[in-house]
N, C-alpha and C positions, 0 to 999 in steps of 0.2 A: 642438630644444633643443641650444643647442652647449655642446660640456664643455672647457672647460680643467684639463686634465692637473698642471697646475704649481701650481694652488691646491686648497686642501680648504674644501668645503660644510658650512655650521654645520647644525645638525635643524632650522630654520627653513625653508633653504633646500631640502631635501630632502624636507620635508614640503610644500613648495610645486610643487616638480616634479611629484612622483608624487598629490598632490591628499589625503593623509592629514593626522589628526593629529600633531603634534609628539611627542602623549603617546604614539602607536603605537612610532615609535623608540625611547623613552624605554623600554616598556617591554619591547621584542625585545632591547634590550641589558642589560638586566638579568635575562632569560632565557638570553642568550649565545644568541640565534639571528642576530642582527646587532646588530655593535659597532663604534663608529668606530675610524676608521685611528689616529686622535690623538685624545689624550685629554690635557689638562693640568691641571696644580696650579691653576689659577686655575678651574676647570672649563670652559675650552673643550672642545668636542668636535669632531672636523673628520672629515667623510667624504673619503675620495680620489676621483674619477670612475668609478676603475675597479670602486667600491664599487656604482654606479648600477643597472648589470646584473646584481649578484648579488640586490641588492632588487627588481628588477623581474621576477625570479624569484621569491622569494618571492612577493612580492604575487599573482603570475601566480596560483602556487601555491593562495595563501588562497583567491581568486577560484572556484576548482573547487570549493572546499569540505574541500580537505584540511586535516587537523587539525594546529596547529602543530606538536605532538611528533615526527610525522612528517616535516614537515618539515626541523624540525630534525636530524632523524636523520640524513636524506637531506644539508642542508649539509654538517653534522661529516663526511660521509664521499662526499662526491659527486666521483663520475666519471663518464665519458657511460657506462658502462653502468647503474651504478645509478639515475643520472636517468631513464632510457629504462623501467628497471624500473616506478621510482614510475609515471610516465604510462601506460603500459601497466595496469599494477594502475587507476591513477582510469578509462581508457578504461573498463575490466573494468565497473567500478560502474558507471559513467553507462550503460554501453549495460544492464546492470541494472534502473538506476532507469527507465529511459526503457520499458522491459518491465512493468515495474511500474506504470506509468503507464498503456499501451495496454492494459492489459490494466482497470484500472480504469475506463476510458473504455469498453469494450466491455461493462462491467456498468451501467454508468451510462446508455447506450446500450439495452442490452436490458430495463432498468428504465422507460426512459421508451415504448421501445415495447408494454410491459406497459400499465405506465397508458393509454396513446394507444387502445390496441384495446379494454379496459375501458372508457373513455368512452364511446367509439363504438358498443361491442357493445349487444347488446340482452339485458337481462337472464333471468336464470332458461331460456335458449335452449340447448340441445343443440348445441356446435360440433367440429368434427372439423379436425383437421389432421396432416398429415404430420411431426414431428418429427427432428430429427438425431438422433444418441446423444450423452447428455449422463453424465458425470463424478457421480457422487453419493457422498456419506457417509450411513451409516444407526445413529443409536442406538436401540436397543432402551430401552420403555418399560415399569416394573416397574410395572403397572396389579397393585394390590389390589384395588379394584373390579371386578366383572365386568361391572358394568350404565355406569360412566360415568369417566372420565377423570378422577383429581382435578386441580386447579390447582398444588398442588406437584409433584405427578410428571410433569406438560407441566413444570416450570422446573427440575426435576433433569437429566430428559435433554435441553434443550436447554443449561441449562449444559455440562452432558459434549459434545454434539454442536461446542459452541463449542471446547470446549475441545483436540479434536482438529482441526479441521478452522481453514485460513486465513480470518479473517475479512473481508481483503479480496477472497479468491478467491469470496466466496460469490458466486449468484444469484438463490436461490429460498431459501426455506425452507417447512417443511411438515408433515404430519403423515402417516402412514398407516393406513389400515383395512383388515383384509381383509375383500372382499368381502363372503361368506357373513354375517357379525357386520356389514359394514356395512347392507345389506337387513332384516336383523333389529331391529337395536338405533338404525338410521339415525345409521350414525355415533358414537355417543357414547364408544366402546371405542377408542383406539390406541391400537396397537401398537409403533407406529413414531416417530421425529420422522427429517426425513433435510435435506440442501443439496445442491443440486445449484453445480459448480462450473465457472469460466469455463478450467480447467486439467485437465490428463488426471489429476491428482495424487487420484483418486476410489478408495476400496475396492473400485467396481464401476462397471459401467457400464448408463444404461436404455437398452434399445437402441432403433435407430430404428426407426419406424413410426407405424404413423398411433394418432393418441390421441383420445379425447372429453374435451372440456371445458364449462363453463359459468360464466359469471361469475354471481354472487351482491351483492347489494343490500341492506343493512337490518343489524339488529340482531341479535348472535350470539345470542341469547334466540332466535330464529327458523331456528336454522342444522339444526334437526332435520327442519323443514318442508322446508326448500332440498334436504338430503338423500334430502327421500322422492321432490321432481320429478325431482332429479338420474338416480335409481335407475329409476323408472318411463320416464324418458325415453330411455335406454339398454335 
């Protein structure tokens, strides 16, 4: 695009450069984040050339997602150090956001290999594997029951467990029994609700080693039977 220096661009023409609306000019000048060079009684408006590259900053700007007020900020008072700041601060965020992302992808990731080995597995089967140590939150469940878990009090504390813990860092969710009560009463007592997370950001940690598991099949009306193969099969 070549610029002649000795004329000014109407919003038309400006808006046709940089590929915008007209109404975008219209309304950065009445914000006072960009305003024409000229402005007349008749209401002409005329940008200068040298006006091009200060909008092509902007625009750059919007593009990352930084918020107008900010930018504005950054005009009213822009020098190369302050611009270097703002960039530096959006670098900050996006390599942020972009952490935030791989790390979602790795649950999303260890989610589908959840399900993948569930199809696959054979059900009600005694499986063993070597585990990492994994990151966990644990709330404590206020069981009035001694004999069985009510439905309100699994949704008080995983409200609480939510409410502490990131919900997109979670992995897992769960329950726990101990032992001894779980043999006896096959499960129907917990203790515990806990998340295991994809971040060390954990109260605790379960440490590695090898674990027993078993996938389950059917209807939670049946989750007492699964527990008794579970326990006999260990």
């Amino acid at each position: 695009m070549k610029i002649n220096n000795a004329i000014y661009y109407t919003p038309h023409q400006v808006a046709s450069f940089f590929s915008i609306r007209k109404d975008t000019l219209l309304y950065y000048d009445r914000i006072g984040l960009f305003s024409p060079a000229v402005r007349k009684e008749n209401g002409y408006r005329g940008y200068s050339a040298s006006q091009l590259n200060e909008l092509d900053t902007i625009l750059t700007l919007r593009d990352l997602g930084i918020p107008i007020a900010t930018i504005k900020k950054a005009v009213d008072n822009m020098s190369t150090p302050s611009f270097l700041t703002l960039l530096e601060n959006e670098e900050e965020s996006i390599r942020g956001k972009i952490d935030e992302c791989n790390a979602l992808l790795d649950i999303v990731s260890s989610i589908k290999k959840t399900i993948s080995e569930a199809r696959e597995a054979e059900k009600e089967k005694l499986y063993r594997a070597y585990c990492r140590a994994v990151p966990v939150i644990r709330v404590p469940i206020n069981v009035s029951n001694e004999e069985q878990t009510s439905d309100d009090e699994w949704q008080e504390s995983y409200s609480q467990l939510m409410a502490v813990a990131d919900c997109k860092l979670i992995i897992t969710i769960g329950s726990i029994v101990r032992l001894e009560e779980a043999k006896e009463k096959l499960g129907s007592v917990c203790r515990e609700v806990y998340a295991t997370l994809s971040s060390t950001q954990g109260d605790e940690i379960i440490p590695e080693g090898e674990y027993a598991y078993m996938y389950f099949q059917g209807s939670l009306d049946n989750l007492s039977s699964f527990y008794r193969k579970f326990f006999d099969s260990l």
